[in-house]
Steps between C-alpha positions, in 0.01 A plus 500: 500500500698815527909522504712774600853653465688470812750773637635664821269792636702724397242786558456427908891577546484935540192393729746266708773720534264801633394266755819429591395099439716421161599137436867357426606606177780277318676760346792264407568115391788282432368381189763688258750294667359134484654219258247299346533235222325595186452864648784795415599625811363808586141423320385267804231695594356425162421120584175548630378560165609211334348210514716204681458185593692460762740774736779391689410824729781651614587760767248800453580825673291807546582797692342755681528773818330468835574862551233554201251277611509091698080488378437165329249482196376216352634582157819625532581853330847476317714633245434224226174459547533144553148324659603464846249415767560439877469130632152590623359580117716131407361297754086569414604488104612135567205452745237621235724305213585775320713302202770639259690668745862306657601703789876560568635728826713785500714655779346889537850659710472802740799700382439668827551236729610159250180349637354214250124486443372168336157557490481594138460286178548575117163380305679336230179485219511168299173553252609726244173513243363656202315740715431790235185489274690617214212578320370747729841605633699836369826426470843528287676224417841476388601213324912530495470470861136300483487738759084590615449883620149542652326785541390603903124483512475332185574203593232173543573168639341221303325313807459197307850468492526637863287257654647225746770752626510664817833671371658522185766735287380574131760340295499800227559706771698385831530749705140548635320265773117380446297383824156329469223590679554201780879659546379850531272383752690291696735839611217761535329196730804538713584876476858427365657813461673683212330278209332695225233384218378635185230334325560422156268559219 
């Protein structure tokens, strides 16, 4: 069973552009602005790595210019880095039953035109794991902060733990997203675009 590290292909976007084909980028959000109990205001964007039980969802905005590019991708380039895929991607993750993920929509806004797109969805990741094979793993830790620092290609899942997940967040270190094998290839199946995998060790 192998697992990989999921991310925006951020290597096929110079190609795009020469070919005069880029995708919509997001290059601006309303997060900074939005009130949420529990959360300080301004550190919304932050909620999608904490784990929640439940989110009274409120009104997401992302922004972006048709002048730049009106191209849909599946997983949607923006300036968070938040894992948003179209409704496309959404619809054949709940098909294949793809668990651990709650969907919620947000409004992408042409600042060109004010048109609303509501084809897009936030993956909202609800298995946060022990991931890491700390035994393996090189890492710092620091233990004011019990605050986890791993190293870039020294870094090994522990696929005993991993098992049973199609998507997961390590919970010594939040910010990355880990696919299984079955997730990774559900999307090359379907050519979804903009998705990129690295197998981890």
């Amino acid at each position: 069973m192998k697992f990989y590290k999921l991310t925006y292909d951020m290597d096929s976007i110079d190609k795009l552009v020469e070919q005069g084909q880029s995708y919509i980028y997001a290059e601006e959000t309303n997060l900074e602005e939005i009130e949420y109990p529990g959360v300080k205001k301004g550190s919304f964007h932050n909620i999608i790595f904490q784990k929640l039980n439940n989110i009274d969802w409120p009104e997401v905005m992302f922004y972006y210019s048709s002048q730049a590019s009106n191209r849909e991708s599946d997983y949607l380039l923006n300036v968070h880095r938040w894992p948003v895929i179209h409704e496309r991607v959404k619809r054949i993750l709940e098909k294949e039953n793809i668990g651990g993920i709650q969907f919620y929509g947000i409004y992408l806004c042409d600042v060109v035109t004010g048109q609303v797109n509501t084809n897009y969805y936030v993956m909202y990741i609800e298995n946060f794991i022990d991931a890491f094979d700390l035994v393996k793993s090189k890492y710092k830790y620091n233990e004011k902060y019990d605050l986890y620092t791993f190293l870039p290609k020294q870094t090994f899942v522990d696929r005993k733990n991993c098992l049973g997940y199609d998507i997961f967040r390590c919970s010594k270190s939040v910010a990355g997203i880990y696919v299984s094998e079955k997730f990774y290839d559900i999307i090359k199946e379907n050519e979804f675009t903009c998705f990129h995998f690295e197998e981890q060790p």
